[in-house]
C-alpha positions, 0 to 999 in steps of 0.5 A: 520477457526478453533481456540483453546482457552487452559489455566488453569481454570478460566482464561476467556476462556469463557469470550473470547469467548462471546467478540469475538461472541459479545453473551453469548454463553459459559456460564461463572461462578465466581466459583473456579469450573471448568465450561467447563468439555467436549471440547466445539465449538462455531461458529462465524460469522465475517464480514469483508466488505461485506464478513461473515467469519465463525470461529470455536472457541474451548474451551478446558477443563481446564488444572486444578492444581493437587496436585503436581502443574502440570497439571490434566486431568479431568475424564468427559471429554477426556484428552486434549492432546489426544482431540487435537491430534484428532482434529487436524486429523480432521480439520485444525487448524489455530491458538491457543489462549493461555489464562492466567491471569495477574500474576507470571509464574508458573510451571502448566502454563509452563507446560500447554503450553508444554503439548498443544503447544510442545507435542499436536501440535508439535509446527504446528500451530501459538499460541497467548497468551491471557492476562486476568485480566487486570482490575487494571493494571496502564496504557496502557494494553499493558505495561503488555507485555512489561514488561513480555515478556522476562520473559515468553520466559525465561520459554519457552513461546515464541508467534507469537501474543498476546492480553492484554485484560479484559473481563466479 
């Protein structure tokens, strides 16, 4: 199995990794710098039962703000559409995870999903939106969701899953 994590830097992409590994494989920082300049995978090892089912996890390069709030490719790295698109050829993508922090919907967030999702993927593979930044939200963390989901699908943002999480 493999699964795509994408998202603006700084949105826990790494976090989400280490709590679906149950290890600090992806290194994570507190630092506004972006951590993951080259795509990155990491296997997971899940049981169910008596069965171990492998997962390739992808960390994507971030899909950074540029000066005109849209989003940048980073020059270390190869250029996230073109990265997936590659991908993709090679192996069979079964999900993404489309990670964000609890907030306003703003253009590069849009515009981030259109890039990956619409344009990369052309809408083929089933995407979840993963919800970070949860740790001061009164209540249930699912009532993030309920209270913002016809605003994403208003932008566009439509999802066949989603997680409210908080992470390390």
């Amino acid at each position: 199995r493999n699964i795509v994590l994408f998202g603006e830097s700084g949105v826990g992409k790494s976090s989400i990794i280490n709590m679906i590994t149950g290890t600090p494989f992806a290194k994570t920082s507190n630092n506004v710098v972006r951590r993951t300049c080259q795509p990155a995978c990491y296997v997971a090892k899940l049981h169910s039962g008596n069965e171990i089912n492998k997962i390739n996890l992808w960390e994507t390069t971030s899909l950074e703000e540029g000066p005109e709030e849209t989003p940048a490719t980073d020059t270390t790295g190869p250029e996230p559409k073109a990265f997936l698109q590659q991908l993709a050829g090679f192996h069979d993508l079964d999900l993404l995870l489309f990670c964000m922090r609890a907030g306003k919907v703003r253009n590069t967030l849009v515009q981030s999903y259109n890039l990956v999702y619409v344009e990369s993927l052309e809408r083929k593979v089933p995407v979840a939106l993963v919800v970070t930044g949860l740790e001061r939200w009164e209540g249930d963390m699912h009532g993030w969701w309920t209270k913002h989901e016809e605003r994403l699908q208003e932008h566009g943002l439509v999802f066949d899953a989603h997680a409210c999480v908080t992470t390390l």
